[in-house]
Residue frames relative to the residue before (quaternion, step in Angstrom):
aa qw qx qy qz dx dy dz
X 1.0000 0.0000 0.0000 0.0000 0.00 0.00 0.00
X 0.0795 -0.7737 0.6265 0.0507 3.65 -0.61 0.94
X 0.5725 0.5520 -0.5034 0.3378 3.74 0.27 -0.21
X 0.4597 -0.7251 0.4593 0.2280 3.64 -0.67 0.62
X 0.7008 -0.3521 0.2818 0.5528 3.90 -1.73 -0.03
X 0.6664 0.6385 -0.2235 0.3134 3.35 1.02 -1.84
X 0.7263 0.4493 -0.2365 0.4633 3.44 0.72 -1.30
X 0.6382 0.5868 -0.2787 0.4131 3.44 0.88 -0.60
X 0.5272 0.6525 -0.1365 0.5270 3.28 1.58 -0.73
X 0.8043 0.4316 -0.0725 0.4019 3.17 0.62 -1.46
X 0.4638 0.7390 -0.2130 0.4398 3.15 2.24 -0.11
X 0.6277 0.6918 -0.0759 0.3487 2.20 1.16 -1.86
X 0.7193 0.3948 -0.1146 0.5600 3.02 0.28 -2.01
X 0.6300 0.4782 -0.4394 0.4259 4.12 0.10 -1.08
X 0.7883 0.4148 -0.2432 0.3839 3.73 0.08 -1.16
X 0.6212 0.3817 -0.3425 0.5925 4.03 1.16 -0.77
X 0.6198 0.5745 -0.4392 0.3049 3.64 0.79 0.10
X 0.5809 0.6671 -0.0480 0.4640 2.95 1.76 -0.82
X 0.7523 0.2787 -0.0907 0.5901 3.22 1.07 -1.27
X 0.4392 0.5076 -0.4858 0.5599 4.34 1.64 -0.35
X 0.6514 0.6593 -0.2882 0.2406 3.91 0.56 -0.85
X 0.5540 0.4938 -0.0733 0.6663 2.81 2.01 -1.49
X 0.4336 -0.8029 0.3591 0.1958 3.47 0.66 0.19
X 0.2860 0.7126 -0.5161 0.3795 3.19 2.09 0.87
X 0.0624 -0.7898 0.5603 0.2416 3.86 -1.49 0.27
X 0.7373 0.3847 -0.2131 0.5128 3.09 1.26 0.59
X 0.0444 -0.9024 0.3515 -0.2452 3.33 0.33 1.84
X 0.1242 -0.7040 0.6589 0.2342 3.85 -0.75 0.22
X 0.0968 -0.5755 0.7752 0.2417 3.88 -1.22 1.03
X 0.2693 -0.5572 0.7540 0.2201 3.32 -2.30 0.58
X 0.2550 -0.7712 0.5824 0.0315 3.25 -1.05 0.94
X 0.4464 -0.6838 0.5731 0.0687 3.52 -1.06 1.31
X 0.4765 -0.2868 -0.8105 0.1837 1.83 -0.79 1.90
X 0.7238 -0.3730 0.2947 0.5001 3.78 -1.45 0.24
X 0.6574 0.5961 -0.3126 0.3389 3.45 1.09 -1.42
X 0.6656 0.4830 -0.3514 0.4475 3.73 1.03 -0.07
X 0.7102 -0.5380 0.2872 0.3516 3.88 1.07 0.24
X 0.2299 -0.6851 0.5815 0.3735 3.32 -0.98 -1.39
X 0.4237 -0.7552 0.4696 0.1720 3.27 -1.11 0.88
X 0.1711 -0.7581 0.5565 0.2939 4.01 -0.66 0.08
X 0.0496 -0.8296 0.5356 0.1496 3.11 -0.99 0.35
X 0.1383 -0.8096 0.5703 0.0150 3.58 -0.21 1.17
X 0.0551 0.7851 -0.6149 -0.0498 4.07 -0.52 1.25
X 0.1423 0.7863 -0.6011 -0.0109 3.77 -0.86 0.49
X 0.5316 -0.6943 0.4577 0.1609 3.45 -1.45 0.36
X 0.0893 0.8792 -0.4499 0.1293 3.58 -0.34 1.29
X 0.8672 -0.2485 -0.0476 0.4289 3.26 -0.29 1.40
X 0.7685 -0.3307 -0.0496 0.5455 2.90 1.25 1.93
X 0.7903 0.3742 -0.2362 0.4238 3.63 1.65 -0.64
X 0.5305 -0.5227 0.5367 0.3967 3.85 -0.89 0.49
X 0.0591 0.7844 -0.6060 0.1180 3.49 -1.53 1.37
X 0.3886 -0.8290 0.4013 -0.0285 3.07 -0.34 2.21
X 0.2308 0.7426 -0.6251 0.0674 3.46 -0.52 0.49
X 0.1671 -0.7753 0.6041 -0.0776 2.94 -1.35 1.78
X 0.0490 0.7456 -0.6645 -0.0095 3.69 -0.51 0.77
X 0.3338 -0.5389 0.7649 0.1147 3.76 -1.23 1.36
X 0.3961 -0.6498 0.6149 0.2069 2.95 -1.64 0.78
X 0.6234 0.3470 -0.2179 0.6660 3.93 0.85 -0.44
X 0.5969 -0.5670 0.5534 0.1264 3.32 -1.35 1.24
X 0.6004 0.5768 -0.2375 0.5004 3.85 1.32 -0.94
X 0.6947 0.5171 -0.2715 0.4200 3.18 1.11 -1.39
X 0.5138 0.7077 -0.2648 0.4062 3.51 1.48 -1.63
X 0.5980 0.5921 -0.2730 0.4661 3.73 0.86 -1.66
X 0.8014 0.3516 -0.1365 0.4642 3.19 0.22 -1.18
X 0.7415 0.2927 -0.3972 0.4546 3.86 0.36 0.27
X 0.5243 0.5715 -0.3349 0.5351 3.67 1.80 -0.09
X 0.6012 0.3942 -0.4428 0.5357 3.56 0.79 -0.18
X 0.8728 0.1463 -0.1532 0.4396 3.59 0.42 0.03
X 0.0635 0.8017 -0.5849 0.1056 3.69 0.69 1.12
X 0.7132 0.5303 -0.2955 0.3503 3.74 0.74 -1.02
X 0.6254 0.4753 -0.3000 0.5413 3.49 1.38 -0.16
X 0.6419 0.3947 -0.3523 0.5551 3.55 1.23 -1.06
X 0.7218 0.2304 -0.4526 0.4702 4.37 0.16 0.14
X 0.5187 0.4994 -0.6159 0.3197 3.47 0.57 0.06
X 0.5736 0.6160 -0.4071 0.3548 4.07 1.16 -0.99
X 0.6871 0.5179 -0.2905 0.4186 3.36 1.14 -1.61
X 0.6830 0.2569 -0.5244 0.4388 3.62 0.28 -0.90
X 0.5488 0.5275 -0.4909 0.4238 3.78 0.04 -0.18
X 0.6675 0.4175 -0.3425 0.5126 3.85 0.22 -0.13
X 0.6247 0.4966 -0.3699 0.4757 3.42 0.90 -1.36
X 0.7364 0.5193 -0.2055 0.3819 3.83 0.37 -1.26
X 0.5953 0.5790 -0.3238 0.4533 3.48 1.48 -0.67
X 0.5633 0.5600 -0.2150 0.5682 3.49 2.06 -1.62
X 0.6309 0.3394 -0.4628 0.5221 3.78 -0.03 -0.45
X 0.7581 0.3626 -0.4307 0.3292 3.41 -0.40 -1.05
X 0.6547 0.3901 -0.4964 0.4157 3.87 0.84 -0.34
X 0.6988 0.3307 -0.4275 0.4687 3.86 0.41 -0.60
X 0.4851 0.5076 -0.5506 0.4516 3.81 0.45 0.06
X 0.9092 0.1472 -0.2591 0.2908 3.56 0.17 -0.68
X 0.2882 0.6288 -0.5445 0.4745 3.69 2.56 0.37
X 0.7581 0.4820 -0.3121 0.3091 4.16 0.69 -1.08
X 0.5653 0.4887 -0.3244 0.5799 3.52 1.52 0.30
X 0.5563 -0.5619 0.5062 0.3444 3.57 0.91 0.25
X 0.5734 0.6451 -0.4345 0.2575 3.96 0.97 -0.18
X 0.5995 -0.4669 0.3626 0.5396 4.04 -0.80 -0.48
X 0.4230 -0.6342 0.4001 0.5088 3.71 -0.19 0.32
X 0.3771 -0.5801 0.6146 0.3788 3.55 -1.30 -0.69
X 0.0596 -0.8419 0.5314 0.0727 3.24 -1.27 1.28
């Protein structure tokens, strides 16, 4: 496996940005290289709060997004907050916010 913690991250977040946008919450990222799996990514809403659940499909992959969970939800609530504020302001008829 040559792809680093970082790059693996940056997958992560780039592709659930893509597919949270599309208003899917339940999503497989494929990660580059092939040799690192795919990730699911399952988001739902429970008693008012957003709940992430990531399963790696390769125990290797898993290693590498557990050494750094506190950067990968600091990205999401940032994404999540970027997504409300665009359908908060697509449900007012306003320009979205990009």
């Amino acid at each position: 496996m040559s792809a680093s913690q970082t790059d693996v991250l940056e997958q992560i977040v780039r592709q659930s940005t893509e597919q949270l946008a599309d208003g899917r919450r339940d999503f497989l990222v494929r990660l580059r290289p092939v040799a690192l799996g795919t990730v699911e990514i399952t988001l739902s809403r429970e008693e008012g709060s957003y709940v992430l659940k990531i399963t790696a499909q390769l125990q290797t992959t898993e290693a590498l997004i557990e050494s750094d969970l506190e950067r990968l939800g600091r990205a999401f609530e940032a994404l999540l907050t970027q997504l409300s504020l665009r359908s908060n302001f697509e449900a007012e008829g306003l320009p979205p916010v990009c």
